[in-house]
C-alpha positions in Angstrom: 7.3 -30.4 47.8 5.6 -33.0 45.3 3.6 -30.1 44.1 7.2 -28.2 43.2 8.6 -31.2 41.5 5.5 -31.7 39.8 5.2 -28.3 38.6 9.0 -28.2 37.6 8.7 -31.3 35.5 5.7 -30.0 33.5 7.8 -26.4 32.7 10.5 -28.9 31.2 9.0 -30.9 28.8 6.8 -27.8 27.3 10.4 -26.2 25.8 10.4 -23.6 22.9 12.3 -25.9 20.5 9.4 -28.5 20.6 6.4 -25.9 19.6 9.0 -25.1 17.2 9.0 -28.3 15.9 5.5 -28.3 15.9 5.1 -25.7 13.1 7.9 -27.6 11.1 5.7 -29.2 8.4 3.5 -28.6 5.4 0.2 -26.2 5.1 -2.2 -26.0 2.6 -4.9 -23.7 1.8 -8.6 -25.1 2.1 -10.2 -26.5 -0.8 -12.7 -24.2 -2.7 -16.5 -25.8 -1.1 -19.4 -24.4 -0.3 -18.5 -25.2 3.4 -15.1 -23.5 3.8 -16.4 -20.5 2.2 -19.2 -20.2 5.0 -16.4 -21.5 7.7 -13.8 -18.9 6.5 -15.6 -16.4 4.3 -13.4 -14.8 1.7 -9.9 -16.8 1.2 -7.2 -17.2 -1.1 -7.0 -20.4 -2.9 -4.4 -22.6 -4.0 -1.0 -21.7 -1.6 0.9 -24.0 -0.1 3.6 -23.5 2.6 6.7 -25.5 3.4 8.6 -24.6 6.8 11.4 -26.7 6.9 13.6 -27.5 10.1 16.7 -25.3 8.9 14.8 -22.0 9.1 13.8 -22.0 5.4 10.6 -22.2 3.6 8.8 -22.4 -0.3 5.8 -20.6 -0.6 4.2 -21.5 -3.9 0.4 -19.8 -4.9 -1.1 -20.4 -8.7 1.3 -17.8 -9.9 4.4 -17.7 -7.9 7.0 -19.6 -5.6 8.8 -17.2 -2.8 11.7 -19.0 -0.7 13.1 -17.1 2.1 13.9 -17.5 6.0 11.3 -18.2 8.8 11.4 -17.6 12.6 8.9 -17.9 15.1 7.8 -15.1 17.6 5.4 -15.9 20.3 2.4 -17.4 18.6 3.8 -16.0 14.9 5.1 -17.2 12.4 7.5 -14.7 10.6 8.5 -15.2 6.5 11.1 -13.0 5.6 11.3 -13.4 1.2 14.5 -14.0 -0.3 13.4 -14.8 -3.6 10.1 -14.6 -5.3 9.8 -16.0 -9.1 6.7 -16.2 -11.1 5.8 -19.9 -11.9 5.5 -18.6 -15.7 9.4 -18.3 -16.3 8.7 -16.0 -19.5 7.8 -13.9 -17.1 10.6 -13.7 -14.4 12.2 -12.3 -17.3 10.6 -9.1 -18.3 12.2 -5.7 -17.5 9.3 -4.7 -14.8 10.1 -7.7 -12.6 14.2 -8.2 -13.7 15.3 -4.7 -12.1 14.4 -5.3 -8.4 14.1 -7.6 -5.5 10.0 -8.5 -5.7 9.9 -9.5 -2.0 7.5 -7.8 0.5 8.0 -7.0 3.8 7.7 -9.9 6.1 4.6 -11.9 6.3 3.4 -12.6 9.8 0.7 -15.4 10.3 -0.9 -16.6 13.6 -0.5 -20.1 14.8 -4.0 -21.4 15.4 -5.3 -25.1 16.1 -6.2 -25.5 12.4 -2.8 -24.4 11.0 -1.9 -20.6 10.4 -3.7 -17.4 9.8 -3.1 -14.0 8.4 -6.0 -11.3 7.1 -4.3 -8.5 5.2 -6.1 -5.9 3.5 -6.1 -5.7 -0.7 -7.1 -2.4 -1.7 -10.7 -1.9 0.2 -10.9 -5.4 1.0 -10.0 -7.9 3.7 -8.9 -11.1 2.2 -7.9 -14.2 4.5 -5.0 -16.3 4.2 -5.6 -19.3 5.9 -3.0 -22.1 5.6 -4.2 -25.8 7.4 -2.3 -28.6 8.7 -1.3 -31.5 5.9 
């Protein structure tokens, strides 16, 4: 019987809305060192990630910002773009970009320890986004 209660009591306090709030913060990408390149190989540099408790987020890199809507599935986290804009607002204004929605298909990183996690493949190579913990 105390092994019930016991069991029953751990179940409740591991809810879904607390890992949830667990991924509600701020990630960064690694810093460029000799040691993160042998730790993660090949990585982008210079993103930063906002998830934010109302189901929104601001992805910015060294050339863009994309805000959209985020969910979590499992041990993913989903980014579904609403709105990318080049950080160079010159830019955002040229014909090429101006006559359509910018936005890829939804991003899907993998919660890890360290923070999040996504390899995606760039023409014939694997590049690594990594995103840590702030």
């Amino acid at each position: 019987m105390k092994f019930i209660i016991l069991l029953f009591t751990i179940l409740s306090c591991t809810s879904p809305s607390k890992f949830k709030q667990l991924v509600v913060r701020e990630y960064a990408s690694p810093k460029n060192s000799y040691f993160n390149k042998v730790r993660y190989g090949s990585f982008v540099l210079d993103l930063n990630l906002e998830l934010k408790q109302d189901g929104t987020y601001i992805l910015t890199s060294c050339a863009q910002i994309t805000t959209g809507k985020w969910r979590q599935e499992g041990n993913f986290i989903l980014l579904e773009c609403l709105d990318r804009k080049f950080i160079i607002d010159s830019v955002n204004h040229s014909e090429a970009y101006a006559k359509g929605k910018i936005c890829n298909d939804i991003e899907k990183y993998e919660i890890k320890d360290f923070g999040l996690y996504k390899e995606e493949l760039v023409g014939n190579r694997l590049v690594k986004f990594v995103l840590l913990k702030k």
